[in-house]
C-alpha positions in Angstrom: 0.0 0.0 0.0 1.2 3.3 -1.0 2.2 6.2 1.8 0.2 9.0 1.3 1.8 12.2 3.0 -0.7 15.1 3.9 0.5 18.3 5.1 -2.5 20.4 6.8 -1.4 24.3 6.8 -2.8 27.0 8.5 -2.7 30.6 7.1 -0.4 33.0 8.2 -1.7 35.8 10.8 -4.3 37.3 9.3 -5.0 41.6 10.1 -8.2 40.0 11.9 -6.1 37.3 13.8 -3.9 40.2 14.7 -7.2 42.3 16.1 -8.1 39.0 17.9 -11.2 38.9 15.9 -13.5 36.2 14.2 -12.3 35.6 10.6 -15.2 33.5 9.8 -16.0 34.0 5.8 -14.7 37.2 5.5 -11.9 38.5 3.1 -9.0 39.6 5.5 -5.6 39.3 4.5 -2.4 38.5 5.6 -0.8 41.0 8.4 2.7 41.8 7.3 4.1 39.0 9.9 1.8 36.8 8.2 3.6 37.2 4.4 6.9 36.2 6.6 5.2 32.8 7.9 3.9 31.9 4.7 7.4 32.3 3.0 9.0 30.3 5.6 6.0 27.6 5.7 7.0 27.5 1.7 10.4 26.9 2.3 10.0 24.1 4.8 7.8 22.6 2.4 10.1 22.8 -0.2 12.0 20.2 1.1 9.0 17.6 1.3 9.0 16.9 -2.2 4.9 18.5 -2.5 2.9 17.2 -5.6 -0.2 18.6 -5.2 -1.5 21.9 -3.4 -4.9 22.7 -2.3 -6.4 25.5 -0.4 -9.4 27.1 1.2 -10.9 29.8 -1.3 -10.7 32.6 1.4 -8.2 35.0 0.6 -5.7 34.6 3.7 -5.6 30.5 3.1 -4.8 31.3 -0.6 -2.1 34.3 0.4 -0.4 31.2 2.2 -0.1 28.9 -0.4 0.9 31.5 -2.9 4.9 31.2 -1.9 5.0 27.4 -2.5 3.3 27.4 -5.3 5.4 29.9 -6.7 8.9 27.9 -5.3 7.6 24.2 -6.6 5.9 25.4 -9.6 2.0 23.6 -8.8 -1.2 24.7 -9.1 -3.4 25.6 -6.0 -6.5 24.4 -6.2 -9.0 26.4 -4.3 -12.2 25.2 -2.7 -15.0 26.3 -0.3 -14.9 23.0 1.4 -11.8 24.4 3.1 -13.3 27.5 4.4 -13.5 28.0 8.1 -16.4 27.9 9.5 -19.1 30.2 8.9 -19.7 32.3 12.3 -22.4 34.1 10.9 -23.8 36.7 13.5 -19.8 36.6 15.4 -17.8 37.4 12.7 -15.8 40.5 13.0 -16.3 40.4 16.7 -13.8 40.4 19.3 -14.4 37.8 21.7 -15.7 40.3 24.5 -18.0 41.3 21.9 -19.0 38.3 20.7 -19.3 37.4 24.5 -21.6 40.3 25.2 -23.9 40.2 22.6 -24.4 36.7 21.7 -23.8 34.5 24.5 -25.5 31.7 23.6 -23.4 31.6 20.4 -20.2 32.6 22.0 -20.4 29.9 24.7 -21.4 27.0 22.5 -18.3 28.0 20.2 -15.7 28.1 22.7 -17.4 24.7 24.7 -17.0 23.4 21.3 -20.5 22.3 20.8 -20.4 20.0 17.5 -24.1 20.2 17.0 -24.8 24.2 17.7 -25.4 26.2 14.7 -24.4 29.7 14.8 -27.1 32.3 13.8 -27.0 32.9 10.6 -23.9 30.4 10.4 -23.3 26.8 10.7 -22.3 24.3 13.1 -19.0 22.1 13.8 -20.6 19.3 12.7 -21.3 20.9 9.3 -18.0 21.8 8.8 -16.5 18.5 9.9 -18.9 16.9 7.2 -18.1 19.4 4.3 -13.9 19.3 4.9 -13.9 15.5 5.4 -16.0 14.6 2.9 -13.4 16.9 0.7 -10.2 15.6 2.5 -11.1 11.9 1.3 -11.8 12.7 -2.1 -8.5 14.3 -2.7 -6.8 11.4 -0.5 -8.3 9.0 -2.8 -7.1 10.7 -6.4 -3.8 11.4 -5.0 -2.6 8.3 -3.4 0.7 7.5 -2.8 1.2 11.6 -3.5 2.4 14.6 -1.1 0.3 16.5 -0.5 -0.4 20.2 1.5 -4.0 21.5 2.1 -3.8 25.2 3.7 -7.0 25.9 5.7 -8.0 27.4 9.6 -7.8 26.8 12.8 -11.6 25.1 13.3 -10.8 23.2 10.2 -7.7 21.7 10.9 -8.7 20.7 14.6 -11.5 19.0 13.0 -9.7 17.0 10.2 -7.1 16.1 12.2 -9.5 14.8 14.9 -11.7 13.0 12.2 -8.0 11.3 11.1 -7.1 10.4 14.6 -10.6 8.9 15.3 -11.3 10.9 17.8 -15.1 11.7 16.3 -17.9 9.7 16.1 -21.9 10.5 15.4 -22.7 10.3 18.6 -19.8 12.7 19.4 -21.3 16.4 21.1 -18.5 17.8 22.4 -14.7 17.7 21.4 -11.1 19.1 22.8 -9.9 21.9 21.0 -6.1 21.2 19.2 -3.9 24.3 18.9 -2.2 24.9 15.3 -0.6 27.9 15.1 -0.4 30.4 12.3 1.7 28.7 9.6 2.0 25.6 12.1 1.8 22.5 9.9 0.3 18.6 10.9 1.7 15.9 9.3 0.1 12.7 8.6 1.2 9.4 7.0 -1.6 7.6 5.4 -1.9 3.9 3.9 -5.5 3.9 4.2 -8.8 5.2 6.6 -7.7 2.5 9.1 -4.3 3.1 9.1 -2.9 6.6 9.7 0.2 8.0 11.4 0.1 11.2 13.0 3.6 12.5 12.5 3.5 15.7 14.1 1.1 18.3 15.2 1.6 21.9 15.1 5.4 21.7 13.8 6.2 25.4 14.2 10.2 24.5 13.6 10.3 26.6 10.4 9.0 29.7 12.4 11.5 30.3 14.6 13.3 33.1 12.9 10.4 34.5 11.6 8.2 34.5 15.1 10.5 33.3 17.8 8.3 30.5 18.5 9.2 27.2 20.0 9.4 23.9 18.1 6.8 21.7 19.8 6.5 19.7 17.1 4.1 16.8 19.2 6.1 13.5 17.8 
């Protein structure tokens, strides 16, 4: 059976991320530190021999896969199915905002309710079923391959958890896993019932650009 090698990527700081706001759906770009963590994602990536590229349609994911695509010369393939979640009624809130004027929203995000659908948004579990259902389609054309996917935080906690089969139906509530901006999680895949975790938020390349320590979980 072939090893499939994914490479989930979340986008550099966003100007929202640096606000501490919701990015939800909207358009905001990379912050100037984020344009200096998507370079140095790129160029750890480099190395990893990348065949295929694919990337949430939201302008910050895309921003971040722009400098690999350029260095390995491949194609990003947008796609909603990537997006973060849609916060609806939260986003562009700080959390104190968010907090203030729609508690029941704000406290079923942060409890991590899978089943709680933001007004005018959608729920956890909708984005779990929208990304996997995604995640397995390009697994399955691109086996054996290398391959990055550059998404968001809720995204990537969710795929990653769906990989580690740490989410069933009956699941309501989940832990939240940390990936930081430009962190990457690797995964080595033979097949749905046999998947490696490699490493989660592997911030090694960052260190220059952000200081940050390589806790790369191994």
């Amino acid at each position: 059976m072939p090893i499939t090698k994914l490479f989930l990527v979340r986008h550099g700081q966003s100007a929202g991320n640096a606000e501490g706001r919701f990015g939800g759906h909207s358009p905001t770009p990379l912050s100037t530190l984020g344009v200096k963590q998507a370079d140095a994602a790129a160029q750890a990536l480099q190395k990893e021999g990348i065949t295929a590229i694919y990337s949430s349609d939201l302008l910050r994911a895309v921003q971040t896969a722009e400098p690999l695509s350029r260095l390995i010369d491949v194609p990003i393939v947008a796609t909603s199915a990537f997006r973060e979640r849609n916060v609806g009624v939260l986003e562009g809130l700080t959390f104190d905002e968010s907090k203030a004027a729609y508690p029941n929203d704000f406290y079923a995000l942060v409890n991590r309710d899978l089943n709680h659908k933001i007004t005018h948004g959608e729920s956890y579990r909708q984005l779990l079923e929208r990304s996997t259902e995604e995640l397995w389609k390009i697994l399955n054309s691109h086996m054996g391959d290398r391959i990055a996917i550059f998404s968001h935080t809720g995204v990537i906690c969710y795929l990653t958890l769906h990989l580690m089969g740490a989410i069933h139906r009956g699941t309501k509530t989940t832990p939240w896993l940390i990936t930081s901006n430009c962190g990457i999680n690797r995964f080595e895949i033979r097949s749905r019932r046999n998947i490696r975790v490699v490493a989660l938020n592997d911030t090694r390349h960052l260190m220059q650009t952000t200081g940050e320590d390589a806790f790369a979980a191994r």
